[in-house]
C-alpha positions in Angstrom: -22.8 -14.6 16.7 -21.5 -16.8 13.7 -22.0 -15.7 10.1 -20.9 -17.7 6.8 -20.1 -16.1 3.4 -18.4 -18.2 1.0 -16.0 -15.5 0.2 -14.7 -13.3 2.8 -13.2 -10.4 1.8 -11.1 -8.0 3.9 -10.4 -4.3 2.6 -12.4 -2.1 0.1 -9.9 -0.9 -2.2 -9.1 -1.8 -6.2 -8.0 -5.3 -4.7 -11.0 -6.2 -2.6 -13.5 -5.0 -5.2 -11.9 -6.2 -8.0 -11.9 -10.0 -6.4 -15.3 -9.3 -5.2 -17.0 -8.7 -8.6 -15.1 -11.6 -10.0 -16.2 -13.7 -7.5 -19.4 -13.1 -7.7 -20.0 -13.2 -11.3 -19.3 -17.0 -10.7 -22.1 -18.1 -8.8 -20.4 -19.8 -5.9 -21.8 -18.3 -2.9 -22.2 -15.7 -1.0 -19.8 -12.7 -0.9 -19.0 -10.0 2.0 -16.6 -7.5 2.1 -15.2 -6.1 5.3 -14.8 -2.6 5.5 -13.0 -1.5 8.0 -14.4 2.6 8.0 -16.5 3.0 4.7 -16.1 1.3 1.7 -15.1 4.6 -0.4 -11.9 4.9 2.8 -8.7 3.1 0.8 -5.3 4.3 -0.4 -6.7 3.4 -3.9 -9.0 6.4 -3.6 -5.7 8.8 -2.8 -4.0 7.4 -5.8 -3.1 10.6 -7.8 -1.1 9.5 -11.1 -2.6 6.7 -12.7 -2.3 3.1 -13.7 0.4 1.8 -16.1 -0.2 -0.3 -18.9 1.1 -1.0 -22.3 -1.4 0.9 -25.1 0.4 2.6 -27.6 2.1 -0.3 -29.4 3.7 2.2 -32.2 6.2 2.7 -29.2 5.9 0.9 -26.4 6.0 -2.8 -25.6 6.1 -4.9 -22.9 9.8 -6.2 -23.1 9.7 -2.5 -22.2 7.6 -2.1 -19.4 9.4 -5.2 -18.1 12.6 -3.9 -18.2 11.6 -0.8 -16.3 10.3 -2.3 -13.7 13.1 -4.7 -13.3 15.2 -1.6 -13.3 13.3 0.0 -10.5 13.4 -2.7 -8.5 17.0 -2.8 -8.2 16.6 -6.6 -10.6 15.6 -8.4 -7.3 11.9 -8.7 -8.7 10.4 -11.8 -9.6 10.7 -12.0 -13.1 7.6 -14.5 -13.4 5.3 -11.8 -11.4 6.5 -8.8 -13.4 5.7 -10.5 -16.5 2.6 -11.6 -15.2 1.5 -7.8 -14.1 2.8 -6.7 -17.6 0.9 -8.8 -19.8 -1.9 -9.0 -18.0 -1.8 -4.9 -17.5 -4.2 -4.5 -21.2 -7.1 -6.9 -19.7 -7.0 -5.3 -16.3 -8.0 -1.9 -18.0 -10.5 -3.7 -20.0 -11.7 -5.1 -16.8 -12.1 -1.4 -14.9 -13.2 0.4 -18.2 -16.5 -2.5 -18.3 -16.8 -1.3 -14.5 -17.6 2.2 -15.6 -14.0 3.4 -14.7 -13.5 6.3 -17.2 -9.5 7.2 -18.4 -8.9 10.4 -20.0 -8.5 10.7 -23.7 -6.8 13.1 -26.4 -8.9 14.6 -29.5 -8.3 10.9 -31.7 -10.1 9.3 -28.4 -7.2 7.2 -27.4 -5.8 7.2 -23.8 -3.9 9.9 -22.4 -0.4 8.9 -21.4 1.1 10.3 -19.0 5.2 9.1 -17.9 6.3 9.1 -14.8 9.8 8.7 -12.8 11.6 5.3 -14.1 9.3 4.6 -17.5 10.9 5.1 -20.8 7.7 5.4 -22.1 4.2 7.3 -22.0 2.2 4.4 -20.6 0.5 5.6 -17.3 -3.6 5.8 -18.1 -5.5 8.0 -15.7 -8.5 10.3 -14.7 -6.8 13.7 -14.2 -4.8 14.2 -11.0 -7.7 12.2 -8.9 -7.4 8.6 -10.7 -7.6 6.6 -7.7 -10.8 8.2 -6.8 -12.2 7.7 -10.1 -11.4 4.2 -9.8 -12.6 3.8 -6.3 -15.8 5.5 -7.4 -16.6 2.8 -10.4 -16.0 0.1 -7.9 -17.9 1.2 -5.4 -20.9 1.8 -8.3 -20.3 -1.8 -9.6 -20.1 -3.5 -6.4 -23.3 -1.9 -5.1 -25.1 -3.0 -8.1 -24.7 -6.1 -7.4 -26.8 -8.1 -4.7 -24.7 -10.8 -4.4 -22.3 -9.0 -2.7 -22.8 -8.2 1.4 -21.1 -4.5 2.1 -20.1 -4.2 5.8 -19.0 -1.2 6.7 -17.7 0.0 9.6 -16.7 -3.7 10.9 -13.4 -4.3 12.1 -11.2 -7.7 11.2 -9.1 -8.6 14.5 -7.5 -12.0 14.1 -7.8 -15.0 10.8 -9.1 -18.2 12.4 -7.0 -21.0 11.4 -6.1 -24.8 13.4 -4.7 -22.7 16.0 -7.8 -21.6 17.7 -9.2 -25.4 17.4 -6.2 -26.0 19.8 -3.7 -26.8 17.9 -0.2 -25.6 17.6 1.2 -24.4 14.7 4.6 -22.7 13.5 6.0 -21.0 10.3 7.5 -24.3 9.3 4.5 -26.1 8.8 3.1 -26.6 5.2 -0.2 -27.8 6.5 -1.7 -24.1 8.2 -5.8 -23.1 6.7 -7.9 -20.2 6.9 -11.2 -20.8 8.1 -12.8 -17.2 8.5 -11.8 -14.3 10.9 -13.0 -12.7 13.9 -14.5 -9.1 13.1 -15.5 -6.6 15.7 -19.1 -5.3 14.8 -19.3 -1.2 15.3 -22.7 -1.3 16.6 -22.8 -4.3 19.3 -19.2 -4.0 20.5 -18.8 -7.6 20.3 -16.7 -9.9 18.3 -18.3 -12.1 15.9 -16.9 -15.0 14.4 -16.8 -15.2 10.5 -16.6 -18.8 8.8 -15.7 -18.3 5.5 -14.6 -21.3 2.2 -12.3 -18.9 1.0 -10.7 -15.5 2.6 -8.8 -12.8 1.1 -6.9 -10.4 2.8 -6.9 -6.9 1.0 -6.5 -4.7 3.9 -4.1 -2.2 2.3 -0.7 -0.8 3.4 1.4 0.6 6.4 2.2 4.1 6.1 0.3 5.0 9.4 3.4 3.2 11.2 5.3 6.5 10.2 5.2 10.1 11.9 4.5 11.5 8.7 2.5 9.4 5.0 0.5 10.3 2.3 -1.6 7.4 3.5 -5.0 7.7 5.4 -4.9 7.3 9.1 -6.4 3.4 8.7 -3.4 2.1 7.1 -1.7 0.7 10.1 -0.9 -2.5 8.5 -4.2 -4.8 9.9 -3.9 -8.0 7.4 0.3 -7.9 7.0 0.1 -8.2 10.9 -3.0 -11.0 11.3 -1.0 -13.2 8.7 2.2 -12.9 10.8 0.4 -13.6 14.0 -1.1 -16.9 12.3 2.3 -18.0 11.5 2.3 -16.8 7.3 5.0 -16.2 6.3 5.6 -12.1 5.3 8.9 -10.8 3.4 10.6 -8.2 1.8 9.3 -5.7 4.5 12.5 -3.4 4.7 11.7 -2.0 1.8 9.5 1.1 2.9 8.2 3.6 -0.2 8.7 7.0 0.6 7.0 9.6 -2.1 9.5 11.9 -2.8 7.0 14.8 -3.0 4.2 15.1 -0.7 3.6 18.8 -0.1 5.1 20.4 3.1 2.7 22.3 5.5 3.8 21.9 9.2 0.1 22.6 9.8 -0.9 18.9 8.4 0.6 15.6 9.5 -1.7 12.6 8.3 -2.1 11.9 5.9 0.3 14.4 3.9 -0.9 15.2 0.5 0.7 13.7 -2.3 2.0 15.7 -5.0 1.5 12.9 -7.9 4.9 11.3 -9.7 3.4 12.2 -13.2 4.0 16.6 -12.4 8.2 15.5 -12.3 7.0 13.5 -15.9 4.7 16.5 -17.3 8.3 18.1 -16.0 8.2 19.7 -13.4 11.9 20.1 -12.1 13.1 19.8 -8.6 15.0 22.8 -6.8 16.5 24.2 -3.8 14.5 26.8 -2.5 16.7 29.2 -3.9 15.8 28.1 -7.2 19.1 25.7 -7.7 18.6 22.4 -9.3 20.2 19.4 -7.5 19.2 16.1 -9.2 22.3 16.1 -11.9 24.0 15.2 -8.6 22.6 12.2 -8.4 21.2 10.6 -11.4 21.3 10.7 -15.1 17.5 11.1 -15.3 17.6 14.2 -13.1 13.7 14.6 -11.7 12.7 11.8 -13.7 14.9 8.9 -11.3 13.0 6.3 -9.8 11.5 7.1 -6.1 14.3 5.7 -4.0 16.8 7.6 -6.2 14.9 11.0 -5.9 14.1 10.2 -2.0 17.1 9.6 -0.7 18.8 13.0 -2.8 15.8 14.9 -1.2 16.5 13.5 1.9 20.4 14.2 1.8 19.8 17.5 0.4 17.5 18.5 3.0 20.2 17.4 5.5 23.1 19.5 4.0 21.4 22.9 3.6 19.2 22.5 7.0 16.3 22.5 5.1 12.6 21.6 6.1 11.6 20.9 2.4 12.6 21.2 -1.0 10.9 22.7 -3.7 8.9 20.9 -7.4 8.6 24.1 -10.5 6.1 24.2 -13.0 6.3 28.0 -13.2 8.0 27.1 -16.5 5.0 24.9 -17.7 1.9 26.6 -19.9 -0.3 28.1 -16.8 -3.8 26.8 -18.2 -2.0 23.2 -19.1 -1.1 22.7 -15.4 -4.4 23.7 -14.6 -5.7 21.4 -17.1 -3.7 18.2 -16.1 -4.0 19.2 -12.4 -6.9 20.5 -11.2 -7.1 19.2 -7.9 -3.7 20.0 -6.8 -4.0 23.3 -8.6 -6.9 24.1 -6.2 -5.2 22.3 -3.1 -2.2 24.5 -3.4 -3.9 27.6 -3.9 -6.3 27.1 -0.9 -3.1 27.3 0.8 -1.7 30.6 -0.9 0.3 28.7 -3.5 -0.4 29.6 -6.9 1.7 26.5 -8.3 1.9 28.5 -12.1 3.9 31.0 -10.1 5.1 29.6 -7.1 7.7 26.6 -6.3 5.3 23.7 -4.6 7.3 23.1 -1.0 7.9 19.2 -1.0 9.7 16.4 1.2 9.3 13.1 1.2 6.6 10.9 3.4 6.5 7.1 3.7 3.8 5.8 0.9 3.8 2.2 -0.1 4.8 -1.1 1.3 6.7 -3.2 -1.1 6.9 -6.0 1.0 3.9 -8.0 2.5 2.3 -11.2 2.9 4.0 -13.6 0.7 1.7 -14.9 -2.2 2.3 -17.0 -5.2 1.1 -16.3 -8.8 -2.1 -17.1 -7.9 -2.4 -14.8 -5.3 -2.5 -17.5 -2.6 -0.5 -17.3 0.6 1.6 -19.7 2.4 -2.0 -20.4 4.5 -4.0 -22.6 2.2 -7.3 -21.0 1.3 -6.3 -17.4 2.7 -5.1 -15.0 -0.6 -3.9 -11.8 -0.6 -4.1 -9.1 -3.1 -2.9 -5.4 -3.0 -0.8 -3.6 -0.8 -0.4 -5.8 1.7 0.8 -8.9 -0.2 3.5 -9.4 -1.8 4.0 -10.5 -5.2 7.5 -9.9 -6.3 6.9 -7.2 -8.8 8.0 -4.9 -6.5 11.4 -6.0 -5.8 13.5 -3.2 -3.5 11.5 -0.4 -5.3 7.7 -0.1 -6.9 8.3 1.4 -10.2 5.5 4.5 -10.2 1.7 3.4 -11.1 2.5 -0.2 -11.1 0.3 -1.0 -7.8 -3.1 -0.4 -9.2 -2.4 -2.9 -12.1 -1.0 -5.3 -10.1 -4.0 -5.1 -7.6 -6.0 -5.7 -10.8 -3.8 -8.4 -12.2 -3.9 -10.1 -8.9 -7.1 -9.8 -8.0 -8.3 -11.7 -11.2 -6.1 -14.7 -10.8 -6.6 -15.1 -7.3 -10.8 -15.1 -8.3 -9.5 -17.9 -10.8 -7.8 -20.0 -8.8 -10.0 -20.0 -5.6 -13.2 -20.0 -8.0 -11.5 -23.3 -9.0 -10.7 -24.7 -5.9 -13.8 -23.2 -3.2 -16.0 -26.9 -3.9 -13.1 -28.3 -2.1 -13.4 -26.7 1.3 -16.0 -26.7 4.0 -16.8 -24.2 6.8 -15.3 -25.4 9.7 -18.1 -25.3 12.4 -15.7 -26.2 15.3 -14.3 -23.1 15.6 -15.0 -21.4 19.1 -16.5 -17.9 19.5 -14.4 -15.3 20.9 -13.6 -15.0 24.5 -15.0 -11.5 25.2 -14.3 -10.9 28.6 -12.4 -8.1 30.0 -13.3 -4.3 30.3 -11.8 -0.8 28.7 -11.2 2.0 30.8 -11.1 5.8 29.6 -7.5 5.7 31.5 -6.3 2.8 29.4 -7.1 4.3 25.7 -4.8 7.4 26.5 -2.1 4.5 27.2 -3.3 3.4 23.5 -3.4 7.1 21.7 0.0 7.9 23.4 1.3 4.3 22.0 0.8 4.9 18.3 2.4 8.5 18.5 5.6 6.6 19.9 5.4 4.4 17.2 5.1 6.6 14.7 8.3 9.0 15.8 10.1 5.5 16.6 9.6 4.7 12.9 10.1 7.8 11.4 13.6 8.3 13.7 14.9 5.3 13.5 13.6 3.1 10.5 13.5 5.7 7.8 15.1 6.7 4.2 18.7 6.3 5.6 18.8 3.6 8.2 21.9 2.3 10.4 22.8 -0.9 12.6 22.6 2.0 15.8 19.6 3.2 14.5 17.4 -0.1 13.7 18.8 -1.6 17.1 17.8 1.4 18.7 14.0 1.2 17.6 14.0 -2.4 17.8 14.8 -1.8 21.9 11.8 0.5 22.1 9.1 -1.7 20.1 9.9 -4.4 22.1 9.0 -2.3 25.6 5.9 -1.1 23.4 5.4 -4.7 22.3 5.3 -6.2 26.1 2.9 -3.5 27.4 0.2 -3.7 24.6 0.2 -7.6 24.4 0.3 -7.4 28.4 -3.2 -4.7 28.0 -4.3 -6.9 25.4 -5.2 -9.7 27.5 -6.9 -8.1 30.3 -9.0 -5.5 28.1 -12.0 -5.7 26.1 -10.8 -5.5 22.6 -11.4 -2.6 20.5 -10.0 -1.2 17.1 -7.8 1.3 19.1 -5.7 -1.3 20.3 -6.0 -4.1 17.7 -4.6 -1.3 15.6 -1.7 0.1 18.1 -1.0 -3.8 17.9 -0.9 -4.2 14.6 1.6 -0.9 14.2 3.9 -2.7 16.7 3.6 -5.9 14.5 4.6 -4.5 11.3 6.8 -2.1 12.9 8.8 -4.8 13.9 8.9 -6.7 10.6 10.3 -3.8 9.2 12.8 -3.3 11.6 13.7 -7.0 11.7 13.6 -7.3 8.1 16.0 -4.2 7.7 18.4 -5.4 10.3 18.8 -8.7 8.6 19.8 -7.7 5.2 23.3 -6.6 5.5 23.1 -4.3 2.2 21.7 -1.5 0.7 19.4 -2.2 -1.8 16.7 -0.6 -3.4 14.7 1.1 -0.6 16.7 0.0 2.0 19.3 2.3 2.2 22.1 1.6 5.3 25.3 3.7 5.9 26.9 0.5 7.6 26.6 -1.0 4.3 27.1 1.9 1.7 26.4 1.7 -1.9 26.9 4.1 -4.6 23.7 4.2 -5.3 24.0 7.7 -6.9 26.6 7.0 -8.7 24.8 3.7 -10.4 23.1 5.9 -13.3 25.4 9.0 -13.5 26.2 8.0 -17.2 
């Protein structure tokens, strides 16, 4: 079956939505949005902390929040896109507040700072410990109202259609590639339909599921990072692999791992051994306030010296009913488990969270495929740099999303669907044999990742996991072609495509920098802010 849609939209979260409803307000056709589980299923709706912006202009400014994020990024971010995301952080929160996204507010009925690890300031807005929900939840409310917008839940994106499936070769070098749609699995026929769309976006979220262990849900495996590669776009800065310093330890839970949010470390919770001995003055000037790759990698080595499984966050120091206050949700989380965390030390360790890296997009959001934009996670911008700087990913999404709706608002009477395009060749069949081959794939992926391609890397270690993707990378493609596909093994491709990048990525820059921390290439990287 063929379908059109003037804008096709892939993902659900803050980026996807955000586009959407700009879109739409324009008039210029007809809107879907891919969804790949539900539409309420994102990493936006696990986002704890909140989303940082520049409010409180007695003391903050955004030479400020500039600097900080330069900082954090170990000063390889893009200078134009971090001003860009700083600036335009203010209208963004306009733009979610007029989408019925509500922020918490002291008595005077102005925002609620909160600060978190690498801002000088109180500047991070949010909806108690659940902001991502909140902002999920408004989305989801807004989009809904609004007819022009087709919902699809449940449908899966498996490959972008560009010149290549009219027969036509195309490389990486080529300046010339264009999205005309995708191919999308639908959940109830089994089949795969094709999609022509004027304009696409790709909003399909992170990569955490690559890893043994995330705070990300189980559908991050990386879908649009990997279709964009496969189409020849060009994807960077992939080596540099978030990993939340505290997601709570229980053995008992594996994905996703729930996230103890950055802003507990800035409401000050302090980070100790289990026997109650602090560690961070070893590392960083800022103690438990450092940014994430700073307070990762001391967790990590800490872990490593004392044979420890976890390490532990206190707020036994903090007012009991203001920690129940700020917190509620991990308040109640913890003590379902028998952790009363006014009393008790909260066992943490890190898990991979966010991709800094992604599809490579310019300020406008657009991405080395004409007409195909990306926005979210699994672009990237350059804001990032080798480290996200805590609660700038929902702003940027919003940012991003907005001058991506601008640009290809602007440009969409240019293009035409492309009616050439073939349908999908659907032959092939799935055998119940053949999915266990699939199921015990992504497990070796994940422990591959996690091994190998983790917080402290090496040359031994990243060839070593590069050797085994590449045995996982022949047998899936060699499945691939003489199966029926399904999501199962779109997805266990897509892990072995970004899995890869990663590795590749890692194994090419001979440094360590930011997130990518190598013991071939040492740095002192916890000596750079001891003073």
């Amino acid at each position: 079956m063929i379908r059109k849609f003037d804008f096709l939209i892939i993902g659900s979260g803050v980026a996807g939505m955000s586009y959407a409803l700009k879109v739409a307000r324009s008039g210029k056709g007809r809107v879907a949005i891919i969804c790949k589980t539900t539409i309420d299923e994102a990493n936006t709706d696990r986002a704890q902390g909140g989303v940082a912006s520049v409010t409180n202009l007695q003391v903050d400014n955004f030479e400020k929040h500039i600097h900080d994020t330069m900082v954090a990024g170990d000063f390889i971010s893009d200078p134009a896109a971090v001003e860009q995301v700083v600036k335009g952080a203010p209208r963004g929160i306009a733009d979610l507040v007029e989408w019925g996204v509500s922020f918490d507010k002291d008595s005077d009925g102005r925002f609620d700072l909160h600060r978190e690890g690498g801002h000088s300031e109180h500047r991070i807005l949010h909806h108690a410990d659940d902001t991502g929900h909140e902002i999920q939840q408004g989305l989801i409310r807004a989009v809904r109202a609004d007819k022009r917008i087709t919902v699809l839940e449940h449908h899966f994106a498996v490959e972008i259609i560009t010149q290549h499936h009219l027969g036509r070769e195309v490389n990486r070098h080529q300046t010339d590639i264009e999205c005309y749609g995708a191919y999308v699995l639908d959940p109830d026929t089994q089949k795969i339909d094709t999609y022509l769309s004027r304009v696409t976006l790709m909003a399909t979220g992170g990569t955490g599921a690559v890893y043994a262990t995330t705070t990300n849900p189980n559908i991050a495996t990386g879908d649009g990072i990997a279709m964009v590669y496969r189409a020849k776009g060009i994807v960077r800065d992939m080596e540099f692999v978030q990993f939340h310093p505290t997601a709570l330890y229980n053995p008992a839970e594996t994905h996703p791992a729930y996230l103890i949010t950055e802003a507990m470390r800035g409401y000050g919770g302090v980070l100790r051994l289990p026997n109650g001995e602090e560690f961070m003055q070893k590392y960083d000037r800022r103690l438990s306030l450092a940014p994430r790759d700073i307070v990762a990698r001391a967790i990590d080595r800490e872990m490593k010296l004392h044979g420890l499984d976890h390490v532990c966050l206190d707020v036994t120091h903090k007012d009991a009913e203001e920690t129940r206050r700020h917190f509620p949700n991990i308040y109640a989380h913890c003590l379902g488990l028998g952790i009363d965390i006014t009393r008790d030390y909260i066992p943490v360790v890190p898990s991979a969270h966010y991709m800094c890296g992604g599809i490579k997009v310019d300020l406008n959001g657009e991405s080395t495929i004409h007409r195909l934009y990306a926005v979210g996670e699994c672009s990237c911008t350059g804001l990032h740099g080798g480290n996200r700087l805590a609660s700038n990913s929902l702003i940027e999404a919003v940012v991003y999303a907005d001058a991506a709706a601008r640009h290809s608002i602007e440009h969409i009477d240019a293009y035409t669907f492309h009616d050439a395009v073939p349908e999908w060749d659907d032959r092939g069949t799935m055998s119940g044999e053949e999915r266990v081959l699939i199921t015990q794939a992504m497990r070796e992926v994940g422990q591959i990742m996690s091994a190998y391609v983790g917080i402290v890397r090496s040359d031994v270690r990243l060839h070593r996991a590069w050797t085994r993707l590449d045995v996982l990378y022949e047998e899936t493609e060699e499945l691939f072609k003489r199966v029926k596909a399904t999501r199962d093994i779109c997805e266990l491709r897509n892990m072995i495509n970004v899995g890869y990048l990663i590795t590749r990525q890692a194994m090419e820059r001979k440094e360590s920098r930011g997130l990518h921390y190598t013991v071939d290439y040492p740095r002192h990287a916890y000596d750079d802010h001891k003073e």
